[in-house]
C-alpha positions in Angstrom: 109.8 39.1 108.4 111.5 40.1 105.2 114.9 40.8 106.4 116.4 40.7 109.7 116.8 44.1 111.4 120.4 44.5 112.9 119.3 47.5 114.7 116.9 48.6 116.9 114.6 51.1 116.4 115.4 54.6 118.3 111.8 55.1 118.9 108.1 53.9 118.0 105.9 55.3 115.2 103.8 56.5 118.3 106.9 58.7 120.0 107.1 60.4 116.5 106.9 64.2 116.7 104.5 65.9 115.1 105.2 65.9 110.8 103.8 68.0 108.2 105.2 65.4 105.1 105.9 62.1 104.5 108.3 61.4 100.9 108.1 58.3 100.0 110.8 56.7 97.3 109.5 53.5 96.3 107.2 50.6 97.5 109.9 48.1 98.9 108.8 46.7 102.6 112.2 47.9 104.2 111.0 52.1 103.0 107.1 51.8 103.3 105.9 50.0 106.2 102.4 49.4 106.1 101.4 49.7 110.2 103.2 52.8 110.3 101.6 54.1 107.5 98.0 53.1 109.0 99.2 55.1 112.0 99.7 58.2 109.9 96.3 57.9 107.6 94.7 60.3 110.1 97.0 62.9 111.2 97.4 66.2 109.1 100.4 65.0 107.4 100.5 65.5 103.0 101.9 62.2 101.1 104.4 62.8 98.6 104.9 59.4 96.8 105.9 58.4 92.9 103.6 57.3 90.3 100.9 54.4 91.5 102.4 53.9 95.1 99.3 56.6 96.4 97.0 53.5 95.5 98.9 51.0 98.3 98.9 54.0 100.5 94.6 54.4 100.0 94.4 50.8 100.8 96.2 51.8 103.9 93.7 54.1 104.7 95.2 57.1 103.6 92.7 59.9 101.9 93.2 60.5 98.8 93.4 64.5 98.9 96.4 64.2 101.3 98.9 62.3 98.7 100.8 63.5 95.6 102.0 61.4 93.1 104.7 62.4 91.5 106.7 61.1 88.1 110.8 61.7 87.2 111.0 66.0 87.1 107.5 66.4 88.5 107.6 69.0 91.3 104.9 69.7 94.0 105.2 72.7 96.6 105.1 72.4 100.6 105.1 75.9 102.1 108.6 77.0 101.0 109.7 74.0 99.8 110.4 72.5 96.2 110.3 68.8 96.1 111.1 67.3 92.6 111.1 63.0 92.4 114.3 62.5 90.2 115.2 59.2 88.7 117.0 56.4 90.3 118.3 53.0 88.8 116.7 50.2 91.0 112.7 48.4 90.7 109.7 47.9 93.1 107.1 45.3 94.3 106.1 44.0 97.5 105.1 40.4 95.8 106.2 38.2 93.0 103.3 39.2 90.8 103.7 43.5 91.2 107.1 43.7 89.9 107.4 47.6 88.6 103.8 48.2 88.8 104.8 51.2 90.6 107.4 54.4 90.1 110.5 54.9 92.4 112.7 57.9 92.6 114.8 59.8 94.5 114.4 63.7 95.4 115.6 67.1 95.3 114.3 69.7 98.3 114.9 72.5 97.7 114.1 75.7 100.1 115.0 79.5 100.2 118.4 78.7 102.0 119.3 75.0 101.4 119.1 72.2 98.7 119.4 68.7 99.8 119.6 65.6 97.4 118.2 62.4 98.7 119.3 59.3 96.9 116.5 56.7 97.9 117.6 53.1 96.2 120.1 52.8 93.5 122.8 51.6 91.4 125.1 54.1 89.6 123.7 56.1 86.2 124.5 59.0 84.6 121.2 60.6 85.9 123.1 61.8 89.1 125.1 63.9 86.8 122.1 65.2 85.2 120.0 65.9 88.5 123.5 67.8 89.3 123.5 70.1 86.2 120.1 70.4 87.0 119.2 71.1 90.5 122.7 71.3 92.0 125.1 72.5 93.7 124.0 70.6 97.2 124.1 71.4 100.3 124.0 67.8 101.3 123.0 64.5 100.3 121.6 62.1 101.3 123.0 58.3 99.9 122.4 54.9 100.5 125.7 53.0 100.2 124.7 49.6 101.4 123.5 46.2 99.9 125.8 46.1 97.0 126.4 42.9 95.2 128.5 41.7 91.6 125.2 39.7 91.1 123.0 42.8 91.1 124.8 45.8 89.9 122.4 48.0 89.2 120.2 48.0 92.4 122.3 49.8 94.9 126.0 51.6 94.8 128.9 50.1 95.3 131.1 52.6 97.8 133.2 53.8 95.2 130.2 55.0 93.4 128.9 56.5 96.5 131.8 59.0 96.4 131.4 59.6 92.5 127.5 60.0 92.8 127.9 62.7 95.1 131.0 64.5 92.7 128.2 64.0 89.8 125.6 66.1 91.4 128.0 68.4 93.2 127.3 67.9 96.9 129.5 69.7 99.7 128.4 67.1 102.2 128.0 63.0 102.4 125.3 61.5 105.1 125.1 57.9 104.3 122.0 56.4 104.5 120.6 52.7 103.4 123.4 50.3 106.2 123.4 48.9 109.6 119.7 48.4 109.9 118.7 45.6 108.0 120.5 42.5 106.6 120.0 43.0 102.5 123.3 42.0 101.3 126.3 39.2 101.6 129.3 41.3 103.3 129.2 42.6 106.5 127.3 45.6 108.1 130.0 47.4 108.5 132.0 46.7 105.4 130.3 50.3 103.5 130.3 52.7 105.8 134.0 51.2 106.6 134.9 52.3 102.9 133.0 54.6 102.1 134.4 56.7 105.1 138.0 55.6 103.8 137.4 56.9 100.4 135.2 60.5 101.1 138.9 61.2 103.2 140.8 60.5 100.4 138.6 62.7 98.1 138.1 65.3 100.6 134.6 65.0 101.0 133.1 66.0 104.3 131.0 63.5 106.0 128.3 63.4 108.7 127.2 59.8 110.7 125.3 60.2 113.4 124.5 57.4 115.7 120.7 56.3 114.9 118.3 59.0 116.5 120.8 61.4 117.0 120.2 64.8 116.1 122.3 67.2 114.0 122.6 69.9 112.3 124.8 69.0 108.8 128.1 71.5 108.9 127.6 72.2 112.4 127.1 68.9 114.5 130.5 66.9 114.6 130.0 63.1 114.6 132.0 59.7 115.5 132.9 56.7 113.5 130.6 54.8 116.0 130.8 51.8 113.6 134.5 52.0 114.8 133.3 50.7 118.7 130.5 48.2 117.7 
């Protein structure tokens, strides 16, 4: 095991409902899980990864004609959906030898009614403000706000930077992703979402947390500060 998992899972891969795409953001073991991905090779599902990671996902078992690979501003169609990988500030590797042998990004989806940002790994850059004047306004997004370290600045957000991130590409709603599932970092599980909850108030950004495997609809669905009862 890589890193300890603080939660449980709300289901197994084989209670998944039926999925028509898979987007993949970078190689790391805790967002591409290789069993899972074996599980997947043979359903009717299209793989949307960046640069080099469709190789891993080949020796997984996955056919070739179901994945796109996809660099920074590259955009591939899905029915009536736009998805563009974007860049991010972080690495990838799944061994001390493959160190940025593949891409990472994050992505922009886009339909005819709604535009969603999703952060995937990383530390703070001025490419949020560019994939704002860009693609935005959003709808929502999508940001990891966990794992943060002095040591290792620019590998994932510090909280404060969360809430700037989302100002820079101009989203109307904050759904943290990236805490309370696995142990990557030095403070505790609950010291992000803590602040980061603290700080969208103060700056009168909306926020959406849903307990794990809860189903919402962003704008509509009203959540808790579950962390508040752990």
């Amino acid at each position: 095991m890589i890193a300890k998992r603080m939660s449980v899972s709300p289901l197994i891969r084989e209670e998944l409902p039926d999925i028509d795409v898979v987007i993949i953001t970078h190689d790391h073991y805790d967002h591409l899980e290789a069993e899972t991905m074996k599980f997947l090779a043979d359903k009717d599902i299209q793989f949307i990864a960046p640069l080099a990671v469709g190789t891993r996902l080949q020796g997984w078992g996955v056919p070739k004609n179901k994945i796109t690979e996809l660099g920074w501003y590259r955009s591939v169609t899905h029915g009536s959906l736009s998805i563009t990988a974007c860049p991010t500030v972080h690495y990838s590797g799944r061994s001390y030898n493959d160190r940025n042998k593949t891409l990472w990004a994050s992505y922009v989806i886009k339909g005819k009614e709604k535009n969603v940002y999703w952060s995937g790994d990383t530390g703070y850059g001025e490419h949020f403000k560019e994939i704002g004047s860009k693609y935005g306004p959003f709808d929502l997004a999508f940001m990891e706000i966990d794992a943060w370290n002095n040591g290792w600045p620019n590998t994932h957000l510090f909280p404060e930077q969360v809430i700037k991130a989302c100002q820079d590409v101009n989203a109307r709603i904050l759904f943290p992703i990236h805490f309370s599932t696995f142990d990557l970092a030095l403070h505790p599980w609950d010291e992000s979402i803590n602040m980061v909850a603290d700080l969208a108030a103060q700056n009168n950004l909306e926020l959406i947390t849903p307990v794990m495997g809860q189903k919402v609809i962003p704008g509509e669905t009203k959540t808790t500060e579950w962390w508040m009862l752990k």
